[in-house]
N, C-alpha and C positions, 0 to 999 in steps of 0.2 A: 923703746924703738918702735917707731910707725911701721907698718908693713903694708904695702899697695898691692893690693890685685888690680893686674893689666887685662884685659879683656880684647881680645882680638875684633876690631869691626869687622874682616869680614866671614868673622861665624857667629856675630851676635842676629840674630833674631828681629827684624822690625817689628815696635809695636802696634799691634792689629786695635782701629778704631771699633765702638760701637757697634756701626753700620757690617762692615765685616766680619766681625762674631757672626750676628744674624746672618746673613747671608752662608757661612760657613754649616751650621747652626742646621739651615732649612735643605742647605743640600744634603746633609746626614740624613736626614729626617725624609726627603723622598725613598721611595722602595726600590732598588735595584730594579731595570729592567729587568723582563721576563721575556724568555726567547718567545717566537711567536711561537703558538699553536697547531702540531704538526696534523694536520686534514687528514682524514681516516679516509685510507681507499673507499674508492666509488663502485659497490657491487655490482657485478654486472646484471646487461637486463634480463630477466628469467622469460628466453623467449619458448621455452617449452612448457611452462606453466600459461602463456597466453595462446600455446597456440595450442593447446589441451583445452582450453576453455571458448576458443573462437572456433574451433575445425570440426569439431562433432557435430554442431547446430549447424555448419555450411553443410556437412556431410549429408546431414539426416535432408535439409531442404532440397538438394541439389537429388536425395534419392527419390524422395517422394515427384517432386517435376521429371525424371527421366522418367518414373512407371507411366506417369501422367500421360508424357511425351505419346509411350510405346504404344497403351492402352488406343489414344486415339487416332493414330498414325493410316488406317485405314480408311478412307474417303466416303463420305458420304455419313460417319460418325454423330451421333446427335449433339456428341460430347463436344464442346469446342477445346481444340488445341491450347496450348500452354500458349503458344503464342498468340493466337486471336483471345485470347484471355487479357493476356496484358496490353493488347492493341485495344479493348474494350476500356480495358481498367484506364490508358493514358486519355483515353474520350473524356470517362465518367468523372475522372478529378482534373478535367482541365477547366468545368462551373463546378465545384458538388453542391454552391447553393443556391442555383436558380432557383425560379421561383415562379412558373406558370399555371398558378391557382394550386386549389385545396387536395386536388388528387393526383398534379405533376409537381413535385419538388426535388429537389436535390439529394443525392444521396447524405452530405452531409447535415441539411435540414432534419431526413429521417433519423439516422443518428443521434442528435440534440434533444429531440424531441422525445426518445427511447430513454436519453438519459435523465431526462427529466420526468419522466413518469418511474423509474427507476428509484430515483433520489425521494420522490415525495414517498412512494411505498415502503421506501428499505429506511427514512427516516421515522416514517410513522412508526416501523414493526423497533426500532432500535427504542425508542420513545415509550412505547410500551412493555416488550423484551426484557429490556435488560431491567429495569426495576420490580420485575415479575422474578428474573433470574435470583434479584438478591431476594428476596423474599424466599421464594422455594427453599433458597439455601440456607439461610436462618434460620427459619422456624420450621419444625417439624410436623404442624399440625396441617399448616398452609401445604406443605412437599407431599403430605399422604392424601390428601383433598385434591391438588393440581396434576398429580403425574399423572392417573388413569385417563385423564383427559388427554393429555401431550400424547400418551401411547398411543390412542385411539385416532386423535385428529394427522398426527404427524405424517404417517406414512400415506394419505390420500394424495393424488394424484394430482397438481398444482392447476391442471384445466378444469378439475374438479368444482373449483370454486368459483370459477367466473360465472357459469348462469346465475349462480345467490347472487354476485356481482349487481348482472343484469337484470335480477328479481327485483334488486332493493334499491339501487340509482338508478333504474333507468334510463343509464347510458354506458356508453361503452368507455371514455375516457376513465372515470370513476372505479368501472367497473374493473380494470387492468390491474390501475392502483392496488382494487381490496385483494386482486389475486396475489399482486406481490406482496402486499402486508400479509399476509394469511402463511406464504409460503417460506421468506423468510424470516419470521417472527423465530421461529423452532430452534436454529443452531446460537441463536442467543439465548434463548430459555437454558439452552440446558447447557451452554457450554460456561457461561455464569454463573449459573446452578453448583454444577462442580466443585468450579474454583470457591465458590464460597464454603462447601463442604471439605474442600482441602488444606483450607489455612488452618493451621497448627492449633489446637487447644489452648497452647499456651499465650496467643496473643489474645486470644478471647478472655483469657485467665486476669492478664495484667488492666485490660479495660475493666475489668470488673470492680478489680483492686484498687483502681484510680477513680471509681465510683464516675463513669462516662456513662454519658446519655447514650440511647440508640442510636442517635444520626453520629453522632462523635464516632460512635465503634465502624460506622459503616464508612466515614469518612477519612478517618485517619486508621485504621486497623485493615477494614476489610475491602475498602474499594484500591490502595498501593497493592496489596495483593494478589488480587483479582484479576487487574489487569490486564496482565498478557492471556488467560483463558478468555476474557470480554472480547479482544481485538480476534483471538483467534475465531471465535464465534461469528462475529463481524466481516472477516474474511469471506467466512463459509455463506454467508448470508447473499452476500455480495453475489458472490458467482451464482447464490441460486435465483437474486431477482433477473439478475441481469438473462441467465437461460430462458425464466417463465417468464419474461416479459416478450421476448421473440415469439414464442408459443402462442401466447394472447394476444399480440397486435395481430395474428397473422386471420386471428379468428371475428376480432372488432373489428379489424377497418381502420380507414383514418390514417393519422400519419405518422409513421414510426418504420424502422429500420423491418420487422415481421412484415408489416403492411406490404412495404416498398419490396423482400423476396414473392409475398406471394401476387403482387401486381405483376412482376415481371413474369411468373412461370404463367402467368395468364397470358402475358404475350409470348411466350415461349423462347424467352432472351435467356435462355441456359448459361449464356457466359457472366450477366448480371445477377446472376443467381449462385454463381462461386465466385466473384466475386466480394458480394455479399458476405457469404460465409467467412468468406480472410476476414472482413470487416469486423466481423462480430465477433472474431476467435482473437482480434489484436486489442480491440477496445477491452474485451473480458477480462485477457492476459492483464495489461495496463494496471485494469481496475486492480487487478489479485496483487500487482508487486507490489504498489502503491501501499495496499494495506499493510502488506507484507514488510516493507519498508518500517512503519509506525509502529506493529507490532516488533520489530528487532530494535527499536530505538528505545521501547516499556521491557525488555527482556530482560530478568534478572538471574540467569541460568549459569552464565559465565561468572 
């Protein structure tokens, strides 16, 4: 006896081609979407941390121009007012670089000129400095030979130096230079000094062990570590060419930001003469972040 299975058409299943498996196939094979990505609230602005950091420097400026104010509020004052100050100041930066010959220039001519007698001195002492610094700190025979010297010359008085200056160039341009070389030379000697005397035993240990040359140990050991004491030194240097250099133009002549305060109290321009002083108190600041800046960028503290 045959026996027939009947299969119902409409619950049999069409046969799926080729093409449709695949298709079937690659839709499996994608990944489920994924809800979107819910945004982490937006913290608010921390306006009492800005205004802690911006309100005490308005405060402190805002105190010192009221005393200013008060101090010369009585007629007839040598002192010029806060305000004919800044009526002065809107004159002087509306040329700072004219240019009418070698004894009338702009204030920002003077400026330029301070900073480049600056740079040549604070480069030369860096140039010399700081490879005096690693030495002192290396060797111990060199540190007992050098530092009586350092003690003795250091603490002399940075105008000290410009007549040897004017003894040995015979000139005044030169002669500013050797006072800035002379005066910041020191917080590099010794602030590199230091740091070379501070690096750990035991990195001197493994150079030794890896059988390195001197320059290798000063290179790859001892000058990564140094660093941040070098810059710091460098800071320190900075702010003291940039002071003695005011000091000594004011005494050479010629043209430079010193020159240009003591031209003016010869003509008795009192307001150009504070002035001045902002100038030389903003450039200074500048210079110090600046470094200050490089030095936080070499910091290996954190």
């Amino acid at each position: 006896m045959v026996s027939a299975v009947f299969h119902n058409p409409s619950t049999c299943a069409p046969a799926q081609g080729p093409a449709a498996v695949r298709a079937k196939a690659a839709a499996l094979a994608q990944p489920a979407a994924t809800p979107p990505a819910v945004r982490a609230p937006r913290e608010p602005f921390d306006w009492r941390g800005l205004a802690l950091r911006v309100l005490p420097p308005v405060m402190g400026a805002a105190l010192l121009i009221g005393i200013w104010a008060l101090l010369t509020m009585k007629e007839g004052s040598a002192f010029p007012t806060p305000a004919a100050t800044w009526q002065a100041a809107a004159v002087l930066f509306s040329d700072p670089f004219y240019d009418n010959g070698p004894n009338d220039q702009g204030i920002g001519w003077n400026v330029l000129f301070s900073l480049e007698r600056v740079g040549m001195g604070f480069g030369l002492a860096a140039l010399v400095g700081i490879p005096a610094g690693f030495m002192i700190g290396r060797f111990a025979v060199f540190n007992h030979m050098v530092s009586p010297l350092i003690s003795l010359l250091r603490p002399v008085s940075p105008l000290a130096w410009l007549p040897i200056g004017l003894l040995v160039f015979k000139s005044a341009n030169p002669a500013a230079i050797w006072t800035i070389f002379i005066c910041s030379i020191w917080p590099m000697v010794i602030n590199t000094a230091v740091g070379v005397q501070r690096v750990p035993q035991d990195y001197l240990n493994v150079g030794r062990v890896l059988n390195l040359s001197e320059w290798k140990v000063i290179t790859r050991i001892l000058f990564p570590a140094v660093l941040p004491y070098m810059l710091t030194g460098v800071r320190l240097s900075v702010g003291t060419a940039w002071l003695v250099i005011v000091a000594a133009e004011m005494l050479t002549g010629g043209v430079g930001i010193g020159f240009w305060v003591w031209d003016e109290w010869n003509n008795l321009n009192v307001a150009h003469i504070l002035i001045a002083i902002f100038v030389i108190g903003i450039v200074g600041l500048l210079l110090e972040q600046a470094l200050m800046l490089v030095a936080r960028r070499f910091s290996y503290d954190d």
